[in-house]
C-alpha positions in Angstrom: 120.4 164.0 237.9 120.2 161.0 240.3 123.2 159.2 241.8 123.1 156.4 239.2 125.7 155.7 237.3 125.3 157.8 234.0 128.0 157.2 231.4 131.0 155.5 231.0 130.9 152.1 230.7 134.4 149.6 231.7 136.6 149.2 228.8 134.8 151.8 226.3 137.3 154.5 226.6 139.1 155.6 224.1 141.9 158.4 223.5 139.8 161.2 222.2 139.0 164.4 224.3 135.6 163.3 224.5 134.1 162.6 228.0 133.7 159.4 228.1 130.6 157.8 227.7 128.8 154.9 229.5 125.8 152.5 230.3 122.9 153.0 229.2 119.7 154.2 231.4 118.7 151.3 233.5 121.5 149.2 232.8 123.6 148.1 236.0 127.1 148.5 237.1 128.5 146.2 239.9 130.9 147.7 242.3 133.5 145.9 241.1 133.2 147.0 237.8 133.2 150.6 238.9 136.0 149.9 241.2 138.0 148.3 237.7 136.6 151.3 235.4 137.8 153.5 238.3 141.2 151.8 238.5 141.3 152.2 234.7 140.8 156.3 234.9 143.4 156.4 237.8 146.1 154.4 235.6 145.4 156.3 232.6 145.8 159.8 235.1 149.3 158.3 235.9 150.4 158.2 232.6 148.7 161.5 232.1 151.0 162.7 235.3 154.1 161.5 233.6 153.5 163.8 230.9 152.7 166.5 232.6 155.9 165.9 234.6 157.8 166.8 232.0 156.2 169.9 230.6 157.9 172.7 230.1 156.6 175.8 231.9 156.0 177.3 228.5 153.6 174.8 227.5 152.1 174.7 230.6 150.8 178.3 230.5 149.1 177.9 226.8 146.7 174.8 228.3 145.6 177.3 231.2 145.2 180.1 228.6 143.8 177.8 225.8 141.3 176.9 229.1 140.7 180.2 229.6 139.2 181.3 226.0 137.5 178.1 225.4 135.7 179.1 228.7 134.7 182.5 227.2 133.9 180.7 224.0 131.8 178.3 225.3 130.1 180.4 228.2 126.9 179.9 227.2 126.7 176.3 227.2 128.5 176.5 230.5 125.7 178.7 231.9 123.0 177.0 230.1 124.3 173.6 231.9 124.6 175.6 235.7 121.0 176.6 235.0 119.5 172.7 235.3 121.5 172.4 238.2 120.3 175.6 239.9 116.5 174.6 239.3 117.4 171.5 240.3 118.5 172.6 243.2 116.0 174.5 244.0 113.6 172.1 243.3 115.0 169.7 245.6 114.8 172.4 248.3 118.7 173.1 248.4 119.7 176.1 251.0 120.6 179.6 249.4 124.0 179.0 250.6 124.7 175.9 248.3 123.0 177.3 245.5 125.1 180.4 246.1 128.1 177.7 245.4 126.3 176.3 242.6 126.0 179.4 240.8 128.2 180.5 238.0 127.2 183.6 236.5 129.0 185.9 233.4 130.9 187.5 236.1 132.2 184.3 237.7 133.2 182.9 234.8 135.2 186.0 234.0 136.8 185.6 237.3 137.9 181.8 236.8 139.6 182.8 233.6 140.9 185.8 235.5 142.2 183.2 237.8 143.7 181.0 234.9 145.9 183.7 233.7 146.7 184.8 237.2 148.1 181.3 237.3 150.0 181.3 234.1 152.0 184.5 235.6 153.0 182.9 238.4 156.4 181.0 238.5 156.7 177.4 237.7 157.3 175.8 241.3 158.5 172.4 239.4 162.5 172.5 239.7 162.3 175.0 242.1 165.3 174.7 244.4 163.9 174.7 248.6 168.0 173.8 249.8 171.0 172.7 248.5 174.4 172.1 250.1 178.1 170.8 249.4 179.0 168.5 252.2 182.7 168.0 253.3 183.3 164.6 251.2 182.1 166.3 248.2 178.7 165.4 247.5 176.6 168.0 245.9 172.7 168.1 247.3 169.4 169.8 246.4 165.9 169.3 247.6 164.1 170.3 244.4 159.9 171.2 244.2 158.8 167.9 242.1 155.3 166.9 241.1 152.8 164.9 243.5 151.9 163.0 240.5 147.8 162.2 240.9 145.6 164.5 243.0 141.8 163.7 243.6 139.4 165.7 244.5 136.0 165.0 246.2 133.7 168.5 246.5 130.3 169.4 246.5 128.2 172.0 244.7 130.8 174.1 243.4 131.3 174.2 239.9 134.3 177.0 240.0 136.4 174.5 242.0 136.4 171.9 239.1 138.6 174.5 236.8 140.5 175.7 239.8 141.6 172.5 240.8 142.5 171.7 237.4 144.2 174.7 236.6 146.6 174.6 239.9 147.3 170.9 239.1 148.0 171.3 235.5 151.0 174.5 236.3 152.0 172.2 239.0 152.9 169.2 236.3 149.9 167.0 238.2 147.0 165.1 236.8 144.1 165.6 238.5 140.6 163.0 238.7 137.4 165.0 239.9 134.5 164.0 242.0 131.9 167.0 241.9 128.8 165.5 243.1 125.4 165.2 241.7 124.3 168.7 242.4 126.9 170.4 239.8 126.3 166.8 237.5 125.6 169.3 234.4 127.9 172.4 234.8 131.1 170.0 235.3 130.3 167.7 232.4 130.4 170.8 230.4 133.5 172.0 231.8 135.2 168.9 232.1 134.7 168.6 228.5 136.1 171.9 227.6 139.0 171.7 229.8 139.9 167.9 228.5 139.8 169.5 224.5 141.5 172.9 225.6 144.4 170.2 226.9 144.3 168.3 223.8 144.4 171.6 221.4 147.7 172.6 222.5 149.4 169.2 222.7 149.2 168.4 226.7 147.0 165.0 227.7 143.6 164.8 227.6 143.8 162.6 230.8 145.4 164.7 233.3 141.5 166.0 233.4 139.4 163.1 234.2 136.0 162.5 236.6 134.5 159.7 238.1 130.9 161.6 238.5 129.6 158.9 236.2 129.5 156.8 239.1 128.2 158.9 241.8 128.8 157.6 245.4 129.9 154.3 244.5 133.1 155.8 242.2 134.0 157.8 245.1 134.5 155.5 247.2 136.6 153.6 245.0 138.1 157.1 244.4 139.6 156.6 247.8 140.2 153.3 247.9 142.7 153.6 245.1 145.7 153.9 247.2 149.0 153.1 245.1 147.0 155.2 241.9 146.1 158.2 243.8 148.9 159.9 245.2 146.6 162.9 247.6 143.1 162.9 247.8 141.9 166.1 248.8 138.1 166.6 250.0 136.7 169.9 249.4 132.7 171.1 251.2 130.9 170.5 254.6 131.7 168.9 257.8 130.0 165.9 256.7 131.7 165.1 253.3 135.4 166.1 254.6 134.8 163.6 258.1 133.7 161.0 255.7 136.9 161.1 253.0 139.2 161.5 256.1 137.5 158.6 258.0 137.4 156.3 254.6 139.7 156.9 252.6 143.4 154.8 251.9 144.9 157.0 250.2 146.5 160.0 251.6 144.1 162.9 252.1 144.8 166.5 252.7 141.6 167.9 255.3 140.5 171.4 254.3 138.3 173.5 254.4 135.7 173.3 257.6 135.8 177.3 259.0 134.3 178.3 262.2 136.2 181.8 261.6 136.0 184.1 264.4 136.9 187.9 264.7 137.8 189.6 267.9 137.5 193.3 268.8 139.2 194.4 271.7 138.6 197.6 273.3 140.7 199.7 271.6 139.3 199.1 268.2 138.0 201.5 266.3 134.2 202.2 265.4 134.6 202.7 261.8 137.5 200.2 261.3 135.2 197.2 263.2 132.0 198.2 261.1 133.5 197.6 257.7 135.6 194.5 258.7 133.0 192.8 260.0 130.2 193.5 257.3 132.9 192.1 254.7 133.4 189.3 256.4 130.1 188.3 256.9 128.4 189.7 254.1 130.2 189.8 251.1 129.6 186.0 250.1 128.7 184.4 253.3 128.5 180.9 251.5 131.9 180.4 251.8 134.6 178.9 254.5 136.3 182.2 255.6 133.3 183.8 256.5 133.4 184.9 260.0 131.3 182.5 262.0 131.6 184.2 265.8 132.1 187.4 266.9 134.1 188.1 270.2 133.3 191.5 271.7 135.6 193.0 275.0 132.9 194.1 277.4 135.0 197.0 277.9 134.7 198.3 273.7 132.4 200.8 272.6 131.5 199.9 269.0 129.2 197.0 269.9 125.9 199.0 268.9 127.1 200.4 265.4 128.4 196.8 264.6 125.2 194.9 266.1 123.3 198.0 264.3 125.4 197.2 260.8 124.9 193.8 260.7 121.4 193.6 261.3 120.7 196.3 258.5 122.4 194.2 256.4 120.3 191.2 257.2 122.6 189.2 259.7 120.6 187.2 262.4 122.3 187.7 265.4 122.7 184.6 268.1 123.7 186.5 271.2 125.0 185.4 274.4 123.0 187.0 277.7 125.8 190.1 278.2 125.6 190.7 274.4 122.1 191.3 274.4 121.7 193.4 277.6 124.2 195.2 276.5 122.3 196.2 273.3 119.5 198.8 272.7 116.1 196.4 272.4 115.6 197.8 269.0 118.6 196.2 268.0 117.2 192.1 267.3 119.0 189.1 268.4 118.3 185.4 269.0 119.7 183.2 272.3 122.5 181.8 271.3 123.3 178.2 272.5 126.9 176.4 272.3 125.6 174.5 269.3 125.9 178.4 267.9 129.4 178.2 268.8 130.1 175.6 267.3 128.3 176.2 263.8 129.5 176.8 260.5 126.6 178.7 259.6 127.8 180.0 256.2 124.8 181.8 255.8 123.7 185.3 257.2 124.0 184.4 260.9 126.3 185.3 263.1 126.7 184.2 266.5 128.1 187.2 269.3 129.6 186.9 272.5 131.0 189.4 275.3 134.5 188.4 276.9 136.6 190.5 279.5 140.1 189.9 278.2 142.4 188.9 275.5 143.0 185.4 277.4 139.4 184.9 277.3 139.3 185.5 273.2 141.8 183.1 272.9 140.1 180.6 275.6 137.2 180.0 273.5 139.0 180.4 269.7 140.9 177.6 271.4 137.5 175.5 272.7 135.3 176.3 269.2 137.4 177.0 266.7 138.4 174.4 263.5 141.8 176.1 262.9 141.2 178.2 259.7 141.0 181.6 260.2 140.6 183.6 263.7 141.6 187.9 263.1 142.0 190.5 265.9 140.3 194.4 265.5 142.8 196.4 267.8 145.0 199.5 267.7 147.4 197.5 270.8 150.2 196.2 269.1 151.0 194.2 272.3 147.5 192.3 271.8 147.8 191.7 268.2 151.4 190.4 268.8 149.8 188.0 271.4 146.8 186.8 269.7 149.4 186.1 266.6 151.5 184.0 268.8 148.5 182.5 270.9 145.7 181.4 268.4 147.1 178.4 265.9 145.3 178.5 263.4 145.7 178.1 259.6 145.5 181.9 259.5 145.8 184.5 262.1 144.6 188.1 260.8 145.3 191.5 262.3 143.1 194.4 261.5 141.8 193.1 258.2 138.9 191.0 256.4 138.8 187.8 257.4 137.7 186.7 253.5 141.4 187.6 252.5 142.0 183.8 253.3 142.0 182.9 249.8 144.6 181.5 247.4 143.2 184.2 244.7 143.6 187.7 247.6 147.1 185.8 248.8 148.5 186.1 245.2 148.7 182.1 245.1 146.7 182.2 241.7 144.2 180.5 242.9 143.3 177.2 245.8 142.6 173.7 246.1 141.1 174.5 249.2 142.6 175.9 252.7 144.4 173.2 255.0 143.8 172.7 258.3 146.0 170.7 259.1 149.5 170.4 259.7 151.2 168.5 258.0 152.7 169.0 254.3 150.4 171.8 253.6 148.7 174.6 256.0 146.3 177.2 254.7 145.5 178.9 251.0 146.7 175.4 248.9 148.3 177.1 245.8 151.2 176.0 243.4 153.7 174.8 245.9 151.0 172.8 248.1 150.8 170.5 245.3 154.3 169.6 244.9 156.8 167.4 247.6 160.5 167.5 247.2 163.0 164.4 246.3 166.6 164.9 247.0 169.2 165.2 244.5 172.8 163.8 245.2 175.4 164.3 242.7 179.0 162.5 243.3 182.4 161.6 241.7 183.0 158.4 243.1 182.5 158.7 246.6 181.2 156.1 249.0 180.4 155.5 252.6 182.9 155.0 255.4 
């Protein structure tokens, strides 16, 4: 499926549950109509929003379950449509790491409804009180957890984050429009569908699920253009696609997701400890942002073979720097690395390995390389871990664990939009309460201001 606008034509909707339809092949779309039809799906996702708004948390948790079984119900055509995009993909020469993305699979499936219901047990964060105060004249105040009304989403290749997004921004009381690019073009027509009827089945608006993937490039970028009908915009892939919504876009955009993760081991760590941290965090699903990226190594630790040894069994290409690889047994492979390696976002089954001397040094190049999502620490010196937690700034700053534990899901958020990296509003896992702001409550009995 090309880029060419494929359905939905300006001014044909209508209130079913139905995706809407379009233009038929061959038939041409100006930009200005797209930018009108695109207008048209962002005003009907505010009145959507108002709904939701208002929704109880009671009803709230039936759409996410109703979404749930009509997942399980309707698997098959889900998988059925995520197989013409897979040999599409492959056809068109895609890397193993997108189609990774780009798979759904029984299992995956059971894990997004997992997920759903996950979601459905958490606490409503809508009403939730953050402060609240009686000032001397009298006046009552709370900051209250409200709604952020209409969240976009531009992603790439990744079918599960079209019913994640949707599920966090449905508990939250949002509506939420979805740009999933061309490579997923079948698998989230089919789920879009689903979710919009699971919606409709239990009473809650169609709308708050809508996509402009009929339009392809050109409806994205009146996606983000749309500023006064899209409250956040929130880009979700590559380096390329989240510099390109951040450097375009009017409305107000969240920046995720970009993860040159490293992982430290300072001499103290342990053998067994640094073996099985680091082959989960490389090999587990290395497709995915909190992945670790580099590997920092004290010249003075011991368990530098067994983990180069490790990895490499387990397929890893190593990019070493010069003290990494005489340090290692020749039978024990690695490439030169280059600072392009240190700079990479490989998320695939490379890893890129250097030797420092100190803690400060660590820190010194998580500081030059790093894009602020995840750096962890292997040591058994609480005095180091204490300082590489107050040193590194990152998104998140892991001691003795998996670096894949960055995840809305492992962090009992439910599930993510993505993982911030940057400061402000939201920072890290983007769950439940990311997708709310506050408004300020003031409650009197007459007073006024001196």
């Amino acid at each position: 499926m090309t880029e060419a606008l494929i359905s939905q034509a300006p001014g044909n909707f209508n209130d079913s549950n139905a995706v809407p339809s379009g233009p038929e092949k061959g038939s041409t779309t100006t930009p200005a109509e797209v930018e009108a039809a695109v207008h048209a799906i962002a005003d009907r996702s505010r009145q959507a929003a108002r709904q939701m708004s208002g929704a109880n948390r009671a009803l709230k948790d039936s759409g996410l379950r109703a979404i749930g079984a009509a997942l399980l119900d309707r698997k098959e055509q889900i998988l059925a449509a995520n197989a013409k995009d897979v040999a599409a993909g492959k056809a068109n020469g895609t890397s193993a790491a997108l189609l990774d993305r780009l798979t759904l699979s029984d299992a995956r499936i059971t894990g997004l409804v997992d997920a759903l219901e996950n979601l459905a047990n958490l606490p409503d964060p809508v009403g939730n009180v953050v402060r609240g105060q009686t000032l001397p004249n009298g006046l009552r105040l709370r900051q209250v957890n409200v709604p952020l009304g209409v969240v976009a989403a531009i992603y790439e290749a990744r079918p599960n984050v079209t019913v994640d997004i949707a599920g966090l921004a449905l508990k939250s009381g949002n509506a939420v429009i979805l740009r999933g690019g061309t490579a997923a073009a079948f698998t989230n027509e089919a789920l879009v569908q689903i979710l919009r009827e699971a919606l409709d089945s239990v009473g809650l608006p169609a709308d708050a699920v809508q996509t402009v993937d009929q339009y392809g490039r050109e409806g994205a970028n009146a996606l983000m253009r749309a500023r006064g009908r899209v409250d956040v915009l929130i880009p979700r892939g590559g380096r390329d696609l989240i510099q390109s919504v951040v450097l375009n876009a009017a409305v107000p955009v969240i920046e995720t997701g970009e993860g040159n993760v490293h992982i430290f081991i300072d001499e103290s760590a342990s053998e067994e400890m640094a073996v099985e941290i680091l082959l989960n965090s490389k090999t587990q699903r290395p497709s995915v942002c909190n992945t670790v990226e580099t590997l920092l190594v004290h010249s003075r630790s011991t368990v530098l073979p067994a983990v180069a040894a490790a990895l490499r069994g387990a397929g890893v290409t190593l990019h070493a720097d010069e003290r990494i690889r005489a340090a290692l047994p020749s039978s024990i492979e690695t490439e030169p690395a280059t600072d392009e390696d240190w700079g990479t976002e490989y998320m695939d089954l490379d890893l890129a390995v250097a030797m420092v001397d100190s803690l400060d040094d660590a820190v010194k190049h998580i500081r030059t390389w790093s894009t602020g999502h995840t750096e962890a620490i292997l040591t058994n010196n609480l005095a180091n871990a204490e300082r590489f937690i107050a040193e590194v700034d990152s998104a998140a700053v892991i001691v003795n664990a998996s670096t894949r534990f960055t995840d809305g899901g492992e962090l009992g958020l439910g599930a993510e939009v993505g993982i911030s990296t940057q400061k402000l509003h939201a920072r890290g896992p983007m769950g439940l309460t990311e997708l709310t702001t506050t408004k300020w409550i003031v409650q009197g009995e007459g007073q006024v201001r001196g």
